[in-house]
N, C-alpha and C positions, 0 to 999 in steps of 0.2 A: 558591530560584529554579532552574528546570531550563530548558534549551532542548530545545524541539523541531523536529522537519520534518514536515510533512504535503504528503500527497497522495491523488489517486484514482486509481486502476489501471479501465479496462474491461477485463470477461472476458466471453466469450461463447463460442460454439458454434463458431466458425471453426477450424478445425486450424492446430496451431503445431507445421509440422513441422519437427523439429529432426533434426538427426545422431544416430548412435548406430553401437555399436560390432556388431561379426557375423563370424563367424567365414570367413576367405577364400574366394573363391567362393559364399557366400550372398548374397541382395537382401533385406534384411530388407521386410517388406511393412507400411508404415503406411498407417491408412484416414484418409481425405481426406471433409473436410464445409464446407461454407459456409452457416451458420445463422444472420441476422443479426438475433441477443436476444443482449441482455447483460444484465450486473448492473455495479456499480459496487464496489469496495472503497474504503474511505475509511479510514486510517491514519496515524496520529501517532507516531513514534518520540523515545523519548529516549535519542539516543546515547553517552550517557558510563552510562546505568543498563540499557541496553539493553534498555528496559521497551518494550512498544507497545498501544498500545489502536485499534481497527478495528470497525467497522460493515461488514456488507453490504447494502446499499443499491439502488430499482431504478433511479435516476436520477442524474444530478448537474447537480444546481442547487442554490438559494439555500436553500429547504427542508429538502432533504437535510443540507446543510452546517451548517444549524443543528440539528437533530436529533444529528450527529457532535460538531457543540461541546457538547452538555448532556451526552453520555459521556465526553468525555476529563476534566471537574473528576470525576468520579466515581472514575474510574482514576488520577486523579494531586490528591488532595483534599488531600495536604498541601503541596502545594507552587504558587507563584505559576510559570505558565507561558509563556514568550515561545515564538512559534510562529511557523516560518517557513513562509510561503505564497506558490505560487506565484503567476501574472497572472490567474488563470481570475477571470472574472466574477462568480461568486457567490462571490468570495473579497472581494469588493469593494462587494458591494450595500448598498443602505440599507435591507434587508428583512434584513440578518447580524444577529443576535444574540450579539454575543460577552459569556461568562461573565465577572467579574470579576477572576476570579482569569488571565486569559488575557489576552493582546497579541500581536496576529498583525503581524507582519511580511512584508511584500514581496521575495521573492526580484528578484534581477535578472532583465527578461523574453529569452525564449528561452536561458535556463540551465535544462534538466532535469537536466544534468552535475552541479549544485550541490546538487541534493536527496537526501541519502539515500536516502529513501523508495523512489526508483526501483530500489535493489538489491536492497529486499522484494519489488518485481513482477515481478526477473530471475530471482528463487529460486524462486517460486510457478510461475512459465512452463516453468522450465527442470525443476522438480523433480517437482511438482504435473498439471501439466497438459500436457505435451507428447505427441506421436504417437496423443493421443486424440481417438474420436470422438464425446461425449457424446449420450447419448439425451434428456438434459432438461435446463433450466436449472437445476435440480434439481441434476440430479448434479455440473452447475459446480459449483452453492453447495457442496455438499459436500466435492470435492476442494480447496475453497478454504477451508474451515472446520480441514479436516484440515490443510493447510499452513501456518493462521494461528496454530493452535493450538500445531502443532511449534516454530515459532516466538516464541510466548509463555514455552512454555518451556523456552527455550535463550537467556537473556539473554547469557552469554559469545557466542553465532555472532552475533546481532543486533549487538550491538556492535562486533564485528569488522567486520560487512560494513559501520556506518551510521556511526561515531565518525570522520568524516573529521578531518585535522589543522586545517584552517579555522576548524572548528566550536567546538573545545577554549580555550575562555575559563578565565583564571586571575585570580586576587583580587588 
C-alpha cells in the first residue's frame, strides 16, 4: 500500500512574471502576453518513493480524470493505492471510474496547503515557465514535458518537496 496526492495544475499562455536577478543599474526586460488556452496537467505523487505519474490533458472534468486513473495502476501496478483528492467535482461524479487497485480520499475543502502536489506546480512556474512568452500551446506542452520529466527523474527532490510530516504513516 502507497499513499498518494493528486491534483490538476492549469498552464496556459498568460505570463508568470516573476522576479529575477540583474546586475545594478539594469531593468531586466520580460515580454508580457495574455493568451487565454490552457492545457491541464493531472499528477499523482508518492511522497515517501518520490515516484509521480502525470497526464497532459486538454480539459479537467470527469472524462479527463478518468483517463488519468487508467495511468496511475500502470505506473504503480504493484501496489494498492489510497489517493488523496481534493473537492473538485469530477473528483466526485458518478461518471469516476476508479481502478481497483485505487481508493480516493477527500482532502479537507479549501486546503490547497495540505496537497503536495501543489509544490510540483510551484517548481514547474517558477523553473519551467516564468518571464515567458509562448508562441503555442505547443510550446507550453513542451516546456512542461521538459519539467515533468526532470522531475520523474529526480525522486530524492520529489520527495523533499512532497513527503510532508502529516502524510508519513508507520505500521
Amino acid at each position: 500500500m502507497i499513499i498518494m496526492a493528486q491534483d490538476e495544475g492549469r498552464f496556459g499562455r498568460i505570463t508568470d512574471i516573476r522576479t529575477c536577478w540583474a546586475p545594478k543599474g539594469i531593468r531586466p526586460k520580460v515580454p508580457r502576453q495574455v493568451v487565454r488556452t490552457f492545457v491541464y496537467v493531472y499528477a499523482a505523487v508518492c511522497m515517501a518513493l518520490g515516484r509521480i505519474s502525470s497526464l497532459i490533458l486538454p480539459y479537467a472534468n470527469t472524462a479527463m480524470m478518468n483517463l488519468f486513473l487508467e495511468e496511475v495502476p500502470r505506473d504503480f501496478k504493484e501496489y494498492f493505492v489510497i489517493m488523496l483528492v481534493d473537492g473538485a467535482g469530477w473528483h466526485r461524479s458518478h461518471g469516476l471510474r476508479i481502478p481497483e487497485n485505487i481508493r480516493l480520499i477527500q482532502q479537507p475543502p479549501h486546503s490547497p496547503e495540505l496537497n503536495p502536489v501543489e509544490h510540483l506546480w510551484e517548481e514547474l512556474r517558477e523553473k519551467h515557465l516564468p518571464n515567458k512568452a509562448f508562441k503555442s500551446l505547443d510550446a507550453v506542452e513542451h516546456a512542461l514535458c521538459k519539467g515533468l520529466r526532470e522531475l520523474y527523474n529526480d525522486p530524492n527532490k520529489v520527495s523533499s518537496m512532497t513527503n510532508f510530516p502529516y502524510l508519513k504513516v508507520t505500521n
